[in-house]
C-alpha positions, 0 to 999 in steps of 0.5 A: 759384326762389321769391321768399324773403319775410321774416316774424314770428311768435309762439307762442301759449301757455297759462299756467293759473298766471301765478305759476307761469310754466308755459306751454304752446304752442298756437298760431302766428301768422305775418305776412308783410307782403310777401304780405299773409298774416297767419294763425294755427293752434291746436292745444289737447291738452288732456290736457297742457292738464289736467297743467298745471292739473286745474281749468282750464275747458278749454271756454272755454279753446278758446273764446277761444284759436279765436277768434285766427284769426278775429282774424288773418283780419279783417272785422266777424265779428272784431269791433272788431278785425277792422276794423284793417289787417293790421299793427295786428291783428298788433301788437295780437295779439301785444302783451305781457298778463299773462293765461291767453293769452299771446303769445311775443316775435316772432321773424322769418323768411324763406320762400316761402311763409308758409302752409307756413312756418306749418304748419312752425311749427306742427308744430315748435313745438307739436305738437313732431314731430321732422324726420327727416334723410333 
């Protein structure tokens, strides 16, 4: 049996009207310090994105929001940024903003396999699939 490591994500979420408080999820990021695996998926439905706020630039919307996994991977195509280690891109992504792009509280796991574990979040948390018990 594999090695079980621990993890922390958080859910990348749209608020169009901040006042509003209505969000919609768009992505994870997932760090798992014992593998060194930090990485992101995005996931932007626009139709839902629009139901949200009709007016929203959904361009530079999906602009900045595809930036996030080029910040998870790091080096100097993610600028300033990219340059930190691992933890402190995590910690500075996941850090409180009151902005268009927010980020959830971080919530930790335990997984083989982050990568999986990522994709499973992905699909539970933001396009909502459903798993079906056999």
């Amino acid at each position: 049996m594999p090695a079980l490591n621990s993890y922390d994500y958080a859910i990348v979420r749209l608020v169009p009207h901040v006042e509003r408080g209505e969000h919609l999820n768009v992505g994870v990021i997932l760090f798992c310090r014992t593998r060194r695996f930090l990485n992101a998926l995005i996931h932007l439905d626009e139709a839902r994105l629009l139901a949200l706020d009709s007016q929203l630039d959904v361009a530079l919307v999906r602009e900045h929001v595809e930036r996030i996994p080029l910040l998870c991977i790091g080096g100097k195509q993610a600028g300033p940024i990219g340059e930190l280690s691992q933890p402190e891109r995590f910690h500075w992504l996941v850090s409180p903003r009151s902005a268009l792009i927010q980020l959830s509280p971080v919530h930790s796991g335990i997984c083989a396999d982050p990568e999986s574990a990522l994709h499973h979040l992905l699909k539970k948390l933001v396009l909502q699939e459903k798993e079906i018990l056999q």
